[in-house]
NUPA-146929 format. One record per atom (N, C-alpha, C): residue in one letter; x, y, z. Coordinates in nm, 3 decimals. Example, Ala and Ser with C-alpha at 12.3 -4.5 7.8 and 13.67 -1.06 7.14 Angstrom:
<pts>
residu:px:py:pz
a:1.319:-0.569:0.780
a:1.230:-0.450:0.780
a:1.320:-0.330:0.780
s:1.285:-0.225:0.708
s:1.367:-0.106:0.714
s:1.290:0.003:0.787
</pts>
This chain:
<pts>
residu:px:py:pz
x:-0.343:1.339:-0.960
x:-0.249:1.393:-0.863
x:-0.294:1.350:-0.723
x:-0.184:1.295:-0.619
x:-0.261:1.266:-0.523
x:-0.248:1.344:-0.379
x:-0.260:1.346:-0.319
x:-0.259:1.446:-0.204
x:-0.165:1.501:-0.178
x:-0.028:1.400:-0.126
x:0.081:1.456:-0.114
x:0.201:1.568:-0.241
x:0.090:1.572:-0.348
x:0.167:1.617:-0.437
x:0.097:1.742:-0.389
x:-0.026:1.726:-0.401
x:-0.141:1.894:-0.393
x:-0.068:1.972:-0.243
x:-0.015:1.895:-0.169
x:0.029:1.965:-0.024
x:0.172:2.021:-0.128
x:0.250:1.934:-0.110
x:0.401:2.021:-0.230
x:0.379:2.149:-0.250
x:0.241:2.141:-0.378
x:0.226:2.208:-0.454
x:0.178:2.355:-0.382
x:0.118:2.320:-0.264
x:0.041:2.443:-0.163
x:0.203:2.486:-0.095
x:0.280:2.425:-0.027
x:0.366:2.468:0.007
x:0.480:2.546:-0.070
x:0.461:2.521:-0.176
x:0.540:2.574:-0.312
x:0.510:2.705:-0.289
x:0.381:2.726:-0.257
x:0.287:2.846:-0.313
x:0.311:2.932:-0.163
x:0.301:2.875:-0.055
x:0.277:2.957:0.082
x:0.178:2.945:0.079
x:0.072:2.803:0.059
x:-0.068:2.767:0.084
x:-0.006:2.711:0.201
x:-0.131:2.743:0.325
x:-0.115:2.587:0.416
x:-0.304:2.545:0.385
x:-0.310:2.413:0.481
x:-0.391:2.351:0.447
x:-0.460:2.287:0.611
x:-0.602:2.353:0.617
x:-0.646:2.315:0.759
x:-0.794:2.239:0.699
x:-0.790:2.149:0.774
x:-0.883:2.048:0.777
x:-0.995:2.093:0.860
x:-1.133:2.082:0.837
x:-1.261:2.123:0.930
x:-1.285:1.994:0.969
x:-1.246:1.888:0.910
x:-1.354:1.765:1.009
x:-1.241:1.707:1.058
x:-1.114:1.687:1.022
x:-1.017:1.639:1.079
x:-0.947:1.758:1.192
x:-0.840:1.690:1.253
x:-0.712:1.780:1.370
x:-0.634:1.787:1.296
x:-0.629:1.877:1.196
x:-0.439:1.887:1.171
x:-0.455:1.967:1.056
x:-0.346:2.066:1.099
x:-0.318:2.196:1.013
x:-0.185:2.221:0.951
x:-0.175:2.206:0.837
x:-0.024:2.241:0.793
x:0.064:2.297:0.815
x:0.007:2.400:0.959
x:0.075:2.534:0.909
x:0.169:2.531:1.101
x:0.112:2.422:1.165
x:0.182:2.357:1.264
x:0.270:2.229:1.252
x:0.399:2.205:1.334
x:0.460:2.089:1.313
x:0.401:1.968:1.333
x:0.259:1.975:1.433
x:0.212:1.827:1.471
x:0.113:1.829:1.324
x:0.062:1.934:1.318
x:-0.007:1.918:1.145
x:0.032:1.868:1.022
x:0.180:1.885:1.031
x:0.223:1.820:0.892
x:0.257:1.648:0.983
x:0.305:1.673:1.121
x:0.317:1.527:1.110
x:0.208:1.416:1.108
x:0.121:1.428:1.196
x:-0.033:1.383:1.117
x:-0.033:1.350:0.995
x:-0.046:1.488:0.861
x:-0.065:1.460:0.802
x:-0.008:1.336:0.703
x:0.133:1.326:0.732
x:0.223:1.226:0.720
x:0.179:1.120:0.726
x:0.159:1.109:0.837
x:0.154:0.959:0.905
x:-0.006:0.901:0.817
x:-0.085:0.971:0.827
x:-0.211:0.947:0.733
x:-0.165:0.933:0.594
x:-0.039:0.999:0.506
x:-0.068:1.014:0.401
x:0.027:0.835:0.404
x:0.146:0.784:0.465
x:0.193:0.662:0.532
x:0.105:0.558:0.485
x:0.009:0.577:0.570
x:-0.093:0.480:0.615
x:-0.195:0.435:0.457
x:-0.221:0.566:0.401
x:-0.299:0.563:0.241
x:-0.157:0.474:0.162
x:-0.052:0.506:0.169
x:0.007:0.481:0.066
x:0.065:0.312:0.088
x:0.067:0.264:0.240
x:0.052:0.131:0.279
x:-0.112:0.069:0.211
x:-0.184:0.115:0.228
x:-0.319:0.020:0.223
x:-0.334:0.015:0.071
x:-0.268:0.120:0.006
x:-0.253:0.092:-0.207
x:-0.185:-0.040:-0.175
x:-0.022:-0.024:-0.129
x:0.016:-0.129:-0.177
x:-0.022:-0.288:-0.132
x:-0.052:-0.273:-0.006
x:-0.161:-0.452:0.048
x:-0.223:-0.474:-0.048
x:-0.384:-0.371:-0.103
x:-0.446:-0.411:-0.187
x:-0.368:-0.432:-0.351
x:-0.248:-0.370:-0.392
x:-0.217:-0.405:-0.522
x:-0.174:-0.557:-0.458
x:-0.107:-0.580:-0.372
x:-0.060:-0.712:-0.374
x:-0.171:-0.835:-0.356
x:-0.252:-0.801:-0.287
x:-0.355:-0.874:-0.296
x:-0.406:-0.887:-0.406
x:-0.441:-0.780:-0.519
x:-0.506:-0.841:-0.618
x:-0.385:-0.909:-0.688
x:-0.270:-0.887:-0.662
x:-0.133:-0.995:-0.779
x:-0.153:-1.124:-0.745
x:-0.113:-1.121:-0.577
x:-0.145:-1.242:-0.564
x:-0.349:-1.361:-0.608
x:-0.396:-1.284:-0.595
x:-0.529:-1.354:-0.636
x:-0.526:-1.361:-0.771
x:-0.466:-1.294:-0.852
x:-0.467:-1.342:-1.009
x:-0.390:-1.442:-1.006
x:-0.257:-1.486:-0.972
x:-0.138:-1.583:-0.995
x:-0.247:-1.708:-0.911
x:-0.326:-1.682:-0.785
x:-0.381:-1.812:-0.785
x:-0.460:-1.847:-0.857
x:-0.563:-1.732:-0.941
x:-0.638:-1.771:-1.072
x:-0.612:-1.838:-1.172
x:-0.481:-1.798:-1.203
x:-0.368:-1.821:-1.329
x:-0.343:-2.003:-1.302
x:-0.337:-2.044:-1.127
x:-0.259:-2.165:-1.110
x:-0.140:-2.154:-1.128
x:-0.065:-1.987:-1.067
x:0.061:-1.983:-1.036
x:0.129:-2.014:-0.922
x:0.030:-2.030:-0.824
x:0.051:-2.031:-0.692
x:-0.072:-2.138:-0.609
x:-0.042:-2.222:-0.503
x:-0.121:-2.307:-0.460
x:-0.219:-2.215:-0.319
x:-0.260:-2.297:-0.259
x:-0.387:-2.206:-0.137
x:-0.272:-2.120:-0.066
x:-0.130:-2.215:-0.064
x:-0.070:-2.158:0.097
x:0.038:-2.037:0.008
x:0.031:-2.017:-0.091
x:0.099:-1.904:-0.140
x:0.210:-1.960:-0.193
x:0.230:-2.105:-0.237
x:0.399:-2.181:-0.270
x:0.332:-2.190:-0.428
x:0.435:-2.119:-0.509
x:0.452:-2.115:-0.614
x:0.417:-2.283:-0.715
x:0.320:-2.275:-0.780
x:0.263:-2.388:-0.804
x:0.371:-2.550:-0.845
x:0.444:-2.463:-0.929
x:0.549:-2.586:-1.008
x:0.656:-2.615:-0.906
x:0.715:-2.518:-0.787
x:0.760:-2.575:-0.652
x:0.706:-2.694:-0.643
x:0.536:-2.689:-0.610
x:0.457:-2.791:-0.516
x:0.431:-2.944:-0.600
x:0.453:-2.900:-0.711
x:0.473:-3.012:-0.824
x:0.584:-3.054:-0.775
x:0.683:-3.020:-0.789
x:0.788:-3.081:-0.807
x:0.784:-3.141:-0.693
x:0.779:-3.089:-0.565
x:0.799:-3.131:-0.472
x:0.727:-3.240:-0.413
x:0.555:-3.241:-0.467
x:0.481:-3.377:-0.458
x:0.558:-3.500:-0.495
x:0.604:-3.483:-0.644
x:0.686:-3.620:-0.682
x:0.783:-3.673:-0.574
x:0.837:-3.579:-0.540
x:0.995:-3.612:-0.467
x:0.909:-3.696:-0.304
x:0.829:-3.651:-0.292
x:0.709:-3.702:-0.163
x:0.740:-3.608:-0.001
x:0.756:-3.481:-0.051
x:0.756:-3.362:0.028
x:0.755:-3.244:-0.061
x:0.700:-3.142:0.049
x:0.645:-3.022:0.019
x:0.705:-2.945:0.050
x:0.760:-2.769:0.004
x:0.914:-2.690:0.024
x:0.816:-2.678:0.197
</pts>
């Protein structure tokens, strides 16, 4: 379960949720927006790193060349004597 579900789940309840080492308290409007914007920011940096590891397998695989062009593109396109 990940954070934003456990906040739901506190608000479900009439939990709020105050942070000791962080600024931001649930139980204020700049507190939930904080918390937002942090929970934003976690759920951006999953998806960079899932894409990063897709993309580093497909260049493992030899699906994809250094500059990110799909390998059999760059084939094809060598013959023809340009690159997409």
């Amino acid at each position: 379960m990940d954070f934003a579900k456990i906040v739901e789940l506190f608000d479900r309840h009439g939990v709020t949720c105050v942070a000791v080492t962080q600024q931001f308290n649930t139980t204020t409007s700049m507190g939930r927006l904080t918390l937002n914007i942090l929970l934003s920011f976690a759920q951006f940096e999953r998806e960079v790193i899932g894409e990063r590891v897709r993309d580093r397998s497909l260049q493992e695989e030899g699906d994809v060349d250094g500059r990110g062009y799909p390998a059999r593109l760059c084939d094809q396109g060598s013959q023809a004597g340009h690159r997409p």
